[in-house]
KOLVO-416215 format. One record per residue (C-alpha): residue in one letter; x, y negated, z negated. Coordinates in Angstrom, 2 decimals. Each point is the difference from the previous one (the first is absolute). Layout:
! residues N
   rest        xx        yy        zz
      A         X         Y         Z
...
! end
This chain:
! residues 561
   rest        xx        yy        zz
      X    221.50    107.39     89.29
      X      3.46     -1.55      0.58
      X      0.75     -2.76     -2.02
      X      1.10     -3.78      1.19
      X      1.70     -2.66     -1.49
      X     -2.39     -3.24      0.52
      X      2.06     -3.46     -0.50
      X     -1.47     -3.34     -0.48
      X     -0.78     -2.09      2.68
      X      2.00     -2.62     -1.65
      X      3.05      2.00      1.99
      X     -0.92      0.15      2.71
      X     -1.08     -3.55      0.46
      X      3.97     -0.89     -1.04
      X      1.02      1.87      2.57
      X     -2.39     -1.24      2.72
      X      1.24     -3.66     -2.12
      X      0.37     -1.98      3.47
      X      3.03     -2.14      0.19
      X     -0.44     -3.07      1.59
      X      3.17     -1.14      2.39
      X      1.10      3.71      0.03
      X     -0.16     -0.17      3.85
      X     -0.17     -2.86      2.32
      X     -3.08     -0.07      1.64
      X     -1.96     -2.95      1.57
      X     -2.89     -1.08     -2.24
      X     -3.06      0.83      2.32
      X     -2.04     -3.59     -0.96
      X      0.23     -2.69     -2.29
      X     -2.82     -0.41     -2.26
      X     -1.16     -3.43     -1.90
      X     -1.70      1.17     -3.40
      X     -2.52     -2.59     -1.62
      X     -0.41      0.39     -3.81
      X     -2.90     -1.05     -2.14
      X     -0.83      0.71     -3.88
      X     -2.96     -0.58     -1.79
      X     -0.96      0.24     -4.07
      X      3.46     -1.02     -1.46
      X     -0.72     -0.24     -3.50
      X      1.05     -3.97     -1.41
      X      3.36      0.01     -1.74
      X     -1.72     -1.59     -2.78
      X     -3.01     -2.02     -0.35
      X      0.96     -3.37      0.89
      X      1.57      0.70      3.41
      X     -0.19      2.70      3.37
      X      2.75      1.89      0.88
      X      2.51     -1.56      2.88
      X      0.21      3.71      1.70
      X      2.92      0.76      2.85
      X      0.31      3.81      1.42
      X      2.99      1.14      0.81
      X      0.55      2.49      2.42
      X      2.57      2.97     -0.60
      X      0.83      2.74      1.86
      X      1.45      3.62     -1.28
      X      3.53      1.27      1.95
      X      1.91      2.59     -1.74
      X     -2.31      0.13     -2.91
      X      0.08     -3.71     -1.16
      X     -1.94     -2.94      0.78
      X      1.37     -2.94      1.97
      X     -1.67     -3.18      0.53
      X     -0.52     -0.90      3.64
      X     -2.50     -3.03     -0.86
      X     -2.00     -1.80     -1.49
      X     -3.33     -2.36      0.12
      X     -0.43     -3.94     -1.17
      X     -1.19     -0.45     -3.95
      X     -3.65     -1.12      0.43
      X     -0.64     -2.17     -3.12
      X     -2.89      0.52     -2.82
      X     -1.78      2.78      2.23
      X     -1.40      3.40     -0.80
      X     -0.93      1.31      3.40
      X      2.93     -1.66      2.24
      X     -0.17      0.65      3.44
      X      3.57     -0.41      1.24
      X      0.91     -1.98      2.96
      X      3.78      1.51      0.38
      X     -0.09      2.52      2.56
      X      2.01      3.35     -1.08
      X      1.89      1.46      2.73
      X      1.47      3.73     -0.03
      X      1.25      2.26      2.79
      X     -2.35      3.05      0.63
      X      1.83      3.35      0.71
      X     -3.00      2.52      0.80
      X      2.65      2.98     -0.78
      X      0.63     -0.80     -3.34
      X     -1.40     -0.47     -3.52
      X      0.41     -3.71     -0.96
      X     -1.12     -0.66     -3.04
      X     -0.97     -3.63     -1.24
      X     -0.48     -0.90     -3.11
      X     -1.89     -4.18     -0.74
      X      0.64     -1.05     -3.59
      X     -2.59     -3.06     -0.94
      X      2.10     -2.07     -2.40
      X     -1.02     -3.17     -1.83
      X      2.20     -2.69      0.04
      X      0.26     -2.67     -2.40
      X     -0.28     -3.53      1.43
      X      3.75     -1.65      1.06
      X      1.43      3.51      0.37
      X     -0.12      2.09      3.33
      X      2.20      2.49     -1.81
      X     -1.01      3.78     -1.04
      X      1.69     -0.04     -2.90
      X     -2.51     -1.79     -2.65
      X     -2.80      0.98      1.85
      X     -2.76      1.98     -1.03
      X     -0.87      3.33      2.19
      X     -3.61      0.42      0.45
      X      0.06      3.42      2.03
      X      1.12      1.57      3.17
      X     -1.01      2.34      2.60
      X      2.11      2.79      1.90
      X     -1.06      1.13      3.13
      X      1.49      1.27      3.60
      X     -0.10     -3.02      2.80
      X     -1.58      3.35      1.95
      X     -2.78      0.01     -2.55
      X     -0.77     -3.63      0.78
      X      0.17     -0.23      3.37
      X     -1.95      3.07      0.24
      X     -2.68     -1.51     -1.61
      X      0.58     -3.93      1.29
      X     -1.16     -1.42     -4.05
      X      1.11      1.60     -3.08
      X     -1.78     -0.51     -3.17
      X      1.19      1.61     -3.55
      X     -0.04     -1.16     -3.67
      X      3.11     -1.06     -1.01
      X      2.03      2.49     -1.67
      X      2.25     -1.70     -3.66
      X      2.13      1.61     -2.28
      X     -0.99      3.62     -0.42
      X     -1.89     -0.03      3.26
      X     -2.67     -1.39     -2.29
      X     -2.95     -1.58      2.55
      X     -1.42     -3.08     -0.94
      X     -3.02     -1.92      1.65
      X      1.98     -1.98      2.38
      X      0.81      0.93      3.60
      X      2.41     -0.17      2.69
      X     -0.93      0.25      3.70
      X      2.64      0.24      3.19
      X     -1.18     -0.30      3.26
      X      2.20      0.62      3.25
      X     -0.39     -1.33      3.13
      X      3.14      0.80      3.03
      X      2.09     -2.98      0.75
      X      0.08      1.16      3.67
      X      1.94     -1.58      3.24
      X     -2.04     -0.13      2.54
      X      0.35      3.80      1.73
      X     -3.03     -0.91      2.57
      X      0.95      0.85      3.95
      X     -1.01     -2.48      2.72
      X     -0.61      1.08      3.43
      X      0.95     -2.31      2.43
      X     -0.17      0.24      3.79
      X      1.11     -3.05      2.27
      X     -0.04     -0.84      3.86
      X      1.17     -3.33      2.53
      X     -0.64     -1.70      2.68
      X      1.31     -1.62      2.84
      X      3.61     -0.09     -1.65
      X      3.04     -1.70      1.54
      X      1.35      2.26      2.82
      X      3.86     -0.19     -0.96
      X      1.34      2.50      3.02
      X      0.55     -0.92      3.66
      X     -0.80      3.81      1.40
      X     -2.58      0.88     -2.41
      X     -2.39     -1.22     -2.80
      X      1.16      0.01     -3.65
      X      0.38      2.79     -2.37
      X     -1.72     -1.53     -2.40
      X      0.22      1.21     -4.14
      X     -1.33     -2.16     -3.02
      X      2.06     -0.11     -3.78
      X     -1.86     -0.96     -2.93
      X      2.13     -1.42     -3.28
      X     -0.74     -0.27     -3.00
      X      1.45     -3.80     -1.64
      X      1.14      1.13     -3.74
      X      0.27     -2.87     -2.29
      X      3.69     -0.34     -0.26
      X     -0.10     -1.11      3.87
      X      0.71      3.17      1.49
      X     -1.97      2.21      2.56
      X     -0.91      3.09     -0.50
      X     -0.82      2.55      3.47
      X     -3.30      1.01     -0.58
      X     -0.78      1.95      3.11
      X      1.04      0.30      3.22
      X     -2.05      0.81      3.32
      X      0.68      2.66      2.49
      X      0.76     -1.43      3.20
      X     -2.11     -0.20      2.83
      X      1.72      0.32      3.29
      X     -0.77     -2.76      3.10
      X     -3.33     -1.44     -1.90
      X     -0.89     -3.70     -0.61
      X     -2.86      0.59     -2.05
      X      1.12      3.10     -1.47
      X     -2.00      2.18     -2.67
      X      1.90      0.95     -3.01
      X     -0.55      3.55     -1.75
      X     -1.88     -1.01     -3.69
      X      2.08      0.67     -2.96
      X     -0.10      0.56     -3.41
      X      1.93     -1.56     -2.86
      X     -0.43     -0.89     -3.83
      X     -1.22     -3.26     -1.19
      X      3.36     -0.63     -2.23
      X      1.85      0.76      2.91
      X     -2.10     -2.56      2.24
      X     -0.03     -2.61     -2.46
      X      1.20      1.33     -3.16
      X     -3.50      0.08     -1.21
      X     -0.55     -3.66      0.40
      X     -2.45     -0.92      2.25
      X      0.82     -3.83      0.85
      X      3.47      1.42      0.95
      X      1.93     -1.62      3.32
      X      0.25      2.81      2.41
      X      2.03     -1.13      3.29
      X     -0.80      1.87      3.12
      X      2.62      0.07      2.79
      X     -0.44      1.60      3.70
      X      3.08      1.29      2.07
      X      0.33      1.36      3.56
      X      1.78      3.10     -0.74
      X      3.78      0.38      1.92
      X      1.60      2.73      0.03
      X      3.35     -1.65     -0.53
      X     -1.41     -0.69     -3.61
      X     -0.12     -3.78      0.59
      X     -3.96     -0.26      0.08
      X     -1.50     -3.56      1.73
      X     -1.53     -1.80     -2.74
      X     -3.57     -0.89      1.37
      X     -1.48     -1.57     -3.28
      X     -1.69      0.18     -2.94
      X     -2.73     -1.16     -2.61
      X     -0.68      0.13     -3.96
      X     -3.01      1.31     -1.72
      X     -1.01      1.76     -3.47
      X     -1.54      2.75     -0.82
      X     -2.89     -2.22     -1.49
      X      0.08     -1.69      3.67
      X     -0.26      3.83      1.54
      X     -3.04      1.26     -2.12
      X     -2.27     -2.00      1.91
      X     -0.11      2.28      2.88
      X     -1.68      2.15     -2.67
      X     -2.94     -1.97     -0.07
      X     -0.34      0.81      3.60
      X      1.50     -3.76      1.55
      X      2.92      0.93      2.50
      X      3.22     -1.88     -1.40
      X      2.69     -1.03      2.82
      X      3.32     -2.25     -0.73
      X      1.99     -1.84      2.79
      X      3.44      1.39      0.60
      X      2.13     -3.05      0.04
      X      3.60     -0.26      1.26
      X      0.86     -3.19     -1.62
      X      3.36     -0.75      2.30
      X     -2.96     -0.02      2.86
      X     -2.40     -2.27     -2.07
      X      2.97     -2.24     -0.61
      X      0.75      0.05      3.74
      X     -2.77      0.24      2.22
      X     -2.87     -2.91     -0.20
      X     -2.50      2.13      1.11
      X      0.78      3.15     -2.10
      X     -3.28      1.62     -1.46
      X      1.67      3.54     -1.55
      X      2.00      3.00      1.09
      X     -3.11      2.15     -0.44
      X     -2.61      1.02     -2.73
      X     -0.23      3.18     -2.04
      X     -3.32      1.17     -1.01
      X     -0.46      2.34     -3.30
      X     -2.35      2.13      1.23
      X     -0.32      2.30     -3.75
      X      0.35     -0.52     -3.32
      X     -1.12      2.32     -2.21
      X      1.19      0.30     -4.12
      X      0.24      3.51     -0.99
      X     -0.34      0.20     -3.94
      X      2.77      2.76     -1.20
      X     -1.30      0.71     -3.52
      X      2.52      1.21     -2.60
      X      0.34      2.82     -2.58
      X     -1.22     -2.41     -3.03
      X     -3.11     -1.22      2.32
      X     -1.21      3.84      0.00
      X      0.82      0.63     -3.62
      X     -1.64     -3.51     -1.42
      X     -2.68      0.75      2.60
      X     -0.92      3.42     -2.44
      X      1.89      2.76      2.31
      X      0.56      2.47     -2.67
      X      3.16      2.67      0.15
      X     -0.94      3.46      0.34
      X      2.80      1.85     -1.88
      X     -0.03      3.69      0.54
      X      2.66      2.28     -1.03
      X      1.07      3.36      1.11
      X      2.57      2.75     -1.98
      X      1.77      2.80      1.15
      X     -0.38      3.03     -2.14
      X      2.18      2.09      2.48
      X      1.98      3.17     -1.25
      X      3.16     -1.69      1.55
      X     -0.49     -2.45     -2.95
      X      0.92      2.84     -3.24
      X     -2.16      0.63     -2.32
      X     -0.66     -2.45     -2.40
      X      0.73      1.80     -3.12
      X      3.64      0.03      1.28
      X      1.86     -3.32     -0.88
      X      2.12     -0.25      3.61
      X     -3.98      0.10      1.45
      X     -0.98     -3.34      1.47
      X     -3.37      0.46     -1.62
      X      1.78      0.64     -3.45
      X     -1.69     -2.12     -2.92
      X      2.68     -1.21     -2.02
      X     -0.90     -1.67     -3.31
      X      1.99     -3.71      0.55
      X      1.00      0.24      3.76
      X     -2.70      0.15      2.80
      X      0.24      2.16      2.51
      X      0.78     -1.49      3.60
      X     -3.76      0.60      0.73
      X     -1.09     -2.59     -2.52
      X      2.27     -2.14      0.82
      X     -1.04     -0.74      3.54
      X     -3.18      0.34     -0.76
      X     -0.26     -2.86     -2.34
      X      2.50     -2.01      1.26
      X     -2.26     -0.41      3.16
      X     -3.43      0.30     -1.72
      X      1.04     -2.55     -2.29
      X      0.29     -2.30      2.68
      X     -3.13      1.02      2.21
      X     -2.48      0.05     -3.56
      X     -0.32     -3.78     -0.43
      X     -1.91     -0.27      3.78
      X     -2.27      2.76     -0.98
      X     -3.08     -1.13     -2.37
      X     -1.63      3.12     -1.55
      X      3.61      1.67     -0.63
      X     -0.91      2.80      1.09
      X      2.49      2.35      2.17
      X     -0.87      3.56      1.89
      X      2.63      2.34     -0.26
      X      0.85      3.11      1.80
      X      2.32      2.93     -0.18
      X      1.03      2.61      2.93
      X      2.07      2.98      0.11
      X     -1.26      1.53     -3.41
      X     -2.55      2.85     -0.48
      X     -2.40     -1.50     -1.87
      X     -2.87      1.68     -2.59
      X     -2.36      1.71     -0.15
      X      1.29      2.18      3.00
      X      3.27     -1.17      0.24
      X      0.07     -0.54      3.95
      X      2.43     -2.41      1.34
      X     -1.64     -3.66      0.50
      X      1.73     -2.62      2.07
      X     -2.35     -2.79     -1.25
      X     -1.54      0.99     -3.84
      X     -0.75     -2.67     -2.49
      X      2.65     -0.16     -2.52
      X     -2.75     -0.44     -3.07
      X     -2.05      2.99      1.48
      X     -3.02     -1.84      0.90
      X     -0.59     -0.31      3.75
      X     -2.75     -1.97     -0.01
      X      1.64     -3.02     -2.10
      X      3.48      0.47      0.52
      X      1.26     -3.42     -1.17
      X      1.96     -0.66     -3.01
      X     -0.05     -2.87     -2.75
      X      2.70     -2.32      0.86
      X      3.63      1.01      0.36
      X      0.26      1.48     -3.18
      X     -3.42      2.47      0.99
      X      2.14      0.88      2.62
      X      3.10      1.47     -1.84
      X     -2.58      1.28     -2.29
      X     -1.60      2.30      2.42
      X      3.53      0.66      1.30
      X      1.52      1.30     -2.74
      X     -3.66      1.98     -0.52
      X      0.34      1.59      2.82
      X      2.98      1.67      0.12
      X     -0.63      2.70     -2.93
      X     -3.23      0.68      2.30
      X      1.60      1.15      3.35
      X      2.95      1.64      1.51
      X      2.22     -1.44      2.39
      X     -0.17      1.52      3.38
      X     -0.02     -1.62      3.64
      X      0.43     -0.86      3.14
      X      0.58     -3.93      0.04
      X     -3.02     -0.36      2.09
      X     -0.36     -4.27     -0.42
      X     -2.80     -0.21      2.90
      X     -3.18      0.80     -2.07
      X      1.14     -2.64     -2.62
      X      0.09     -2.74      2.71
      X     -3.44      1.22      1.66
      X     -1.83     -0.41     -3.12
      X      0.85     -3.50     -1.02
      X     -0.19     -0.94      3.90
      X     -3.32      1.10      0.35
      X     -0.71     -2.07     -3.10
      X      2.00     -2.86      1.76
      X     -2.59      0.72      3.51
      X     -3.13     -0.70     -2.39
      X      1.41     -3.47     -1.21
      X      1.02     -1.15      3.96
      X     -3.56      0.81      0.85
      X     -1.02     -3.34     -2.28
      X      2.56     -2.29      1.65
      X      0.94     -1.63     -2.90
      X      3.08     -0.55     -1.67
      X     -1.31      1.68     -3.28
      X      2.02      3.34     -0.52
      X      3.74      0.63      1.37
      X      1.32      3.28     -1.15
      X      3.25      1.26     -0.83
      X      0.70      3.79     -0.42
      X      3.38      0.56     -2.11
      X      1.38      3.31      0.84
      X      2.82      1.64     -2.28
      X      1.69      2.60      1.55
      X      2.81      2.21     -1.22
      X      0.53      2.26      4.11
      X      0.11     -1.08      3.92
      X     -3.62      0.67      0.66
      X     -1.21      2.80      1.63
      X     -3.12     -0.92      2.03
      X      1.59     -2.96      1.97
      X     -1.81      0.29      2.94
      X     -3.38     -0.37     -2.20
      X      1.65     -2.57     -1.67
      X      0.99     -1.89      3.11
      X     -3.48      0.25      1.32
      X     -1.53     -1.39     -3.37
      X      2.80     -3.15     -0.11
      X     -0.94     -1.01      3.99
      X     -3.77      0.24     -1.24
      X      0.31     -2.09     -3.34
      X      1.63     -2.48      1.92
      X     -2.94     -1.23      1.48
      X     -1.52     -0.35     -3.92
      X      0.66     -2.29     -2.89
      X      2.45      2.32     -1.61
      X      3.55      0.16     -0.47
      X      1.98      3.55     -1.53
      X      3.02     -0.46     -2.04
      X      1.79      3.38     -0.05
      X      3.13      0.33     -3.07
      X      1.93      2.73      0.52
      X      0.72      1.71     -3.55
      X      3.05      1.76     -0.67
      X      3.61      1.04      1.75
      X     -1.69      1.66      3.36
      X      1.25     -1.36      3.55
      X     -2.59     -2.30      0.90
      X      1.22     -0.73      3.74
      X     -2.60      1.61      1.58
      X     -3.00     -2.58     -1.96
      X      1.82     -2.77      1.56
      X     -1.89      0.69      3.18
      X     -3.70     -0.76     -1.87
      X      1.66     -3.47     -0.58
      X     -0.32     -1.95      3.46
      X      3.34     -2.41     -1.65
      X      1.71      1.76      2.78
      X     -2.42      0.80      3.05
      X     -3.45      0.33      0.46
      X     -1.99      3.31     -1.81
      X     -2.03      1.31      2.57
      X     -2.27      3.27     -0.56
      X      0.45      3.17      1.85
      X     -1.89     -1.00      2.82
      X      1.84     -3.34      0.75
      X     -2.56     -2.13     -1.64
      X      2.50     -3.08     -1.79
      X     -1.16     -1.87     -3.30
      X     -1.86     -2.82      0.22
      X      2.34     -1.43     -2.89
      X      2.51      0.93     -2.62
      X     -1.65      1.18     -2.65
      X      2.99      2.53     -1.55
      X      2.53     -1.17     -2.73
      X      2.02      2.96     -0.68
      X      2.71     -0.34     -2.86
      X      2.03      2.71     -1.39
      X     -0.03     -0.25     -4.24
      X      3.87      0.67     -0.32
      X      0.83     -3.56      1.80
      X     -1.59     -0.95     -2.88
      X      1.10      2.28     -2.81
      X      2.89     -2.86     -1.40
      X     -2.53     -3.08      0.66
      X     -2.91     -1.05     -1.99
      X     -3.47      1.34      1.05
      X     -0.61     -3.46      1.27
      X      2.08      0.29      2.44
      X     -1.19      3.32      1.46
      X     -3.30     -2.06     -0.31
      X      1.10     -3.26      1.91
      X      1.24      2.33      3.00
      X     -3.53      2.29      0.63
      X     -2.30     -2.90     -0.54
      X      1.93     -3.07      1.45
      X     -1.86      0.82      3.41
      X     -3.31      0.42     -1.27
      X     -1.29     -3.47     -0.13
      X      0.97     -0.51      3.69
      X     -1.62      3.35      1.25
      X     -3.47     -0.95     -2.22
      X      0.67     -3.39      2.22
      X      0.36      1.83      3.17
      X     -3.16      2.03     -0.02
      X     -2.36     -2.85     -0.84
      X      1.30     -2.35      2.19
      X      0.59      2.91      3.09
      X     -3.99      0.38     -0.46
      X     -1.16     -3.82     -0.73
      X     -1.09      1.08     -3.13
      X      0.22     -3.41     -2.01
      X     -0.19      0.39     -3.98
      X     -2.63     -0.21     -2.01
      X     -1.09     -2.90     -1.84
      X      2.20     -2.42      1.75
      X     -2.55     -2.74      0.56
      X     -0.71      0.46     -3.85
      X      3.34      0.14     -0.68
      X      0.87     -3.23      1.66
      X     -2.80     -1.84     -1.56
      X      0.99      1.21     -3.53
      X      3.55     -1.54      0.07
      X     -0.42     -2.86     -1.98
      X      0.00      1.17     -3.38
      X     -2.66     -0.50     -2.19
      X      0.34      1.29     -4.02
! end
């Protein structure tokens, strides 16, 4: 039995440390946290404690205040009225920490006031499980008997679609030789007097009562999310010399517009106001009907997570000859005693991430490439802990566990065959789109050290896990020439299988390890999960799958301790 070198997890966690700012990326939602405490033990007997919490945040290993609530007086369960609000980066570890001070009366300060406990926590943690409750942690990490509880709720603009579809009627003819060309502009009025082009018609050739295609656009960019907003609404007979014949126009809101959703037929007078100042007997240039409007709810990556989608983290390791063998300290499977291995430090770097959306902790992992006990036959898809029928692992730290278990146990071998790996969790992934519910997304994390070998297989099993709530992250381990994986990732063109067959989406994040090798593991982690959140988006919404618990979720907003 070969002996290995098993570090502390302590380690590893440094190096999967994330650091926050390390790359500019553009926070994925803003999220209001609501904070409530209950049991503060009195000060002393005569009065209650005047409690603020002050919000801190950890970058580079210390802890930075980024806010803080109002001092409720004499209470000892406040519920706080001030609002917390924090940036949420789905691709990285943000960790929060609330103190609960008490502060004496006259004096807003921190520095005579009395600490009464804290929690630490992920904003991942929270908004994975929309109200946090713990005992509040003092000196020592000592729990007393009071509490603190954070609930989170996405501060969203509105990202709703409305479809719209107009038509007119008897508008002005403004050509000798032929009837006008008639197209309609719709502006949005902004508050600082300006217009805004909303959306502009196709034009429809030698028509006076023309019927325009329907369209779709967002509700911020129709009315910035307000619905009482002036929209003005001009109609032009197209020229082809560019100077269109103004034929006139109307204002309306979106308020105004929703009626035609309760099934009355809206229509607005086109007015040229030159004519109505003119002609006595001038009624309009026109009238355009809305014949549809229709509001399309777009739900976002927080409305699937709050609404109890849990992340189904799967990981996948290459036990490969190409990778040396692991008693040998140039192999990339090599145990060292202080330094993990490149392995480890993809694999927590992204599972650190992925853990806090995932409420059991518990994480199937798979080898391939090895010959594997008791017959030592090569296995492209073996649990890594032995046991086939449970293959899932403890948390992050089961995971290296069973990693560095398993590599006295088998010898490296190969091909690279990556197809098997992705079958398995898909077919796991088929089961959960059979419910049609937004309950389980999965993500399979492949680390690979070689250009695959099967990749018409693995082709085949990316264009049919496209059409299932899953998503593969693929880290390529090691000094190899990864050109060839760049194909699985459809950054550059769209993956097709063998047949012809394209993805239904992109699923693929491929990232080679040595763009990484002089960054922290953060940022290897913000680059293979910043698309995530939009592709878990994607599939829902692609198959009007609306999360869970949404009604219950917006009737649970107002916080009650």
């Amino acid at each position: 039995m070969l002996c290995y070198c098993v570090f502390s997890m302590s380690n590893i966690y440094e190096s999967a440390e994330a650091t926050l700012g390390f790359i500019s990326s553009p926070c994925l939602a803003k999220v209001e946290l609501r904070v409530a405490s209950r049991g503060i033990s009195d000060r002393d007997a005569l009065s209650k404690p005047d409690p603020c919490v002050v919000l801190k945040m950890q970058s580079h290993g210390q802890w930075f205040e980024v806010d803080r609530t109002e001092v409720i007086r004499s209470s000892s369960s406040p519920v706080f009225s001030k609002i917390l609000l924090v940036d949420y980066y789905f691709e990285e570890v943000q960790r929060l920490r609330f103190e609960l001070h008490d502060i004496s009366s006259g004096n807003n300060g921190l520095r005579d006031a009395d600490f009464l406990g804290a929690l630490e926590c992920t904003l991942g943690q929270i908004v994975s499980q929309r109200k946090l409750t713990k005992a509040l942690l003092k000196q020592g990490n000592t729990s007393g008997k009071s509490s603190i509880t954070v609930t989170a709720e996405e501060l969203s603009g509105n990202d709703d679609y409305v479809e719209l579809s107009f038509s007119a009627r008897k508008l002005d003819d403004k050509d000798f030789f032929s009837k006008s060309d008639p197209f309609l502009e719709i502006f949005r009025l902004n508050d600082d007097g300006t217009e805004s082009l909303v959306h502009r018609t196709e034009t429809i050739m030698n028509n006076l009562s023309p019927v325009w295609k329907s369209f779709k656009v967002s509700l911020n960019t129709l009315c910035s999310g307000d619905h009482d907003r002036e929209l003005k609404c001009t109609v032009w007979d197209w020229d082809s010399n560019g100077k269109h014949d103004f034929i006139g126009e109307f204002q309306t809101t979106f308020k105004e517009m929703r009626i035609e959703q309760e099934g009355k037929q809206l229509q607005w007078e086109c007015i040229n106001p030159k004519y109505q100042m003119k002609k006595k007997n001038y009624r309009n240039s026109g009238v355009v009907i809305l014949n549809h409007c229709k509001i399309i709810k777009m739900y976002s990556f927080l409305d699937y997570i709050m609404g109890g989608c849990q992340i189904q983290f799967t990981v996948a390791i290459d036990f490969t000859a190409s990778n040396g063998d692991p008693r040998n300290s140039c192999s990339l499977h090599y145990i060292h005693p202080y330094q993990p291995n490149e392995y480890l430090k993809a694999l927590v770097a992204v599972g650190e991430i992925c853990q806090d959306y995932d409420s059991d902790k518990m994480f199937p992992v798979f080898g391939f490439g090895a010959l594997i006990p008791p017959d030592f036959k090569v296995s492209h898809d073996f649990a890594v802990n032995f046991d086939e029928d449970n293959p899932e692992c403890a948390g992050i730290q089961g995971v290296v566990e069973a990693y560095q278990n398993c590599l006295p146990k088998i010898q490296l071998y190969g091909p690279t065959n990556i197809a098997p790996i992705i079958q398995k969790v898909a077919l796991s992934a088929s089961e959960e789109m059979h419910t049609k519910e937004a309950m389980e997304y999965f993500i399979l994390l492949i680390l690979t050290d070689g250009v695959i070998t099967d990749m018409a297989d693995t082709r085949e099993a990316i264009v049919h896990a496209s059409h299932l709530p899953m998503s593969v992250i693929i880290v390529g381990v090691g000094n190899a020439d990864f050109t060839d994986m760049q194909i699985l990732d459809g950054d550059d063109g769209i993956l097709r299988s063998p047949k012809g067959e394209p993805v239904l989406r992109d699923i693929v994040q491929f990232v080679p390890f040595k763009d990484f090798k002089h960054a922290s593991p953060a940022a290897l982690a913000k680059s293979v999960l910043a698309e995530v959140p939009n592709q878990v988006v994607d599939y829902y919404n692609a198959k009007g799958i609306k999360p869970k618990c949404m009604s219950d979720y917006e009737s649970t907003r107002t916080f009650s301790p």
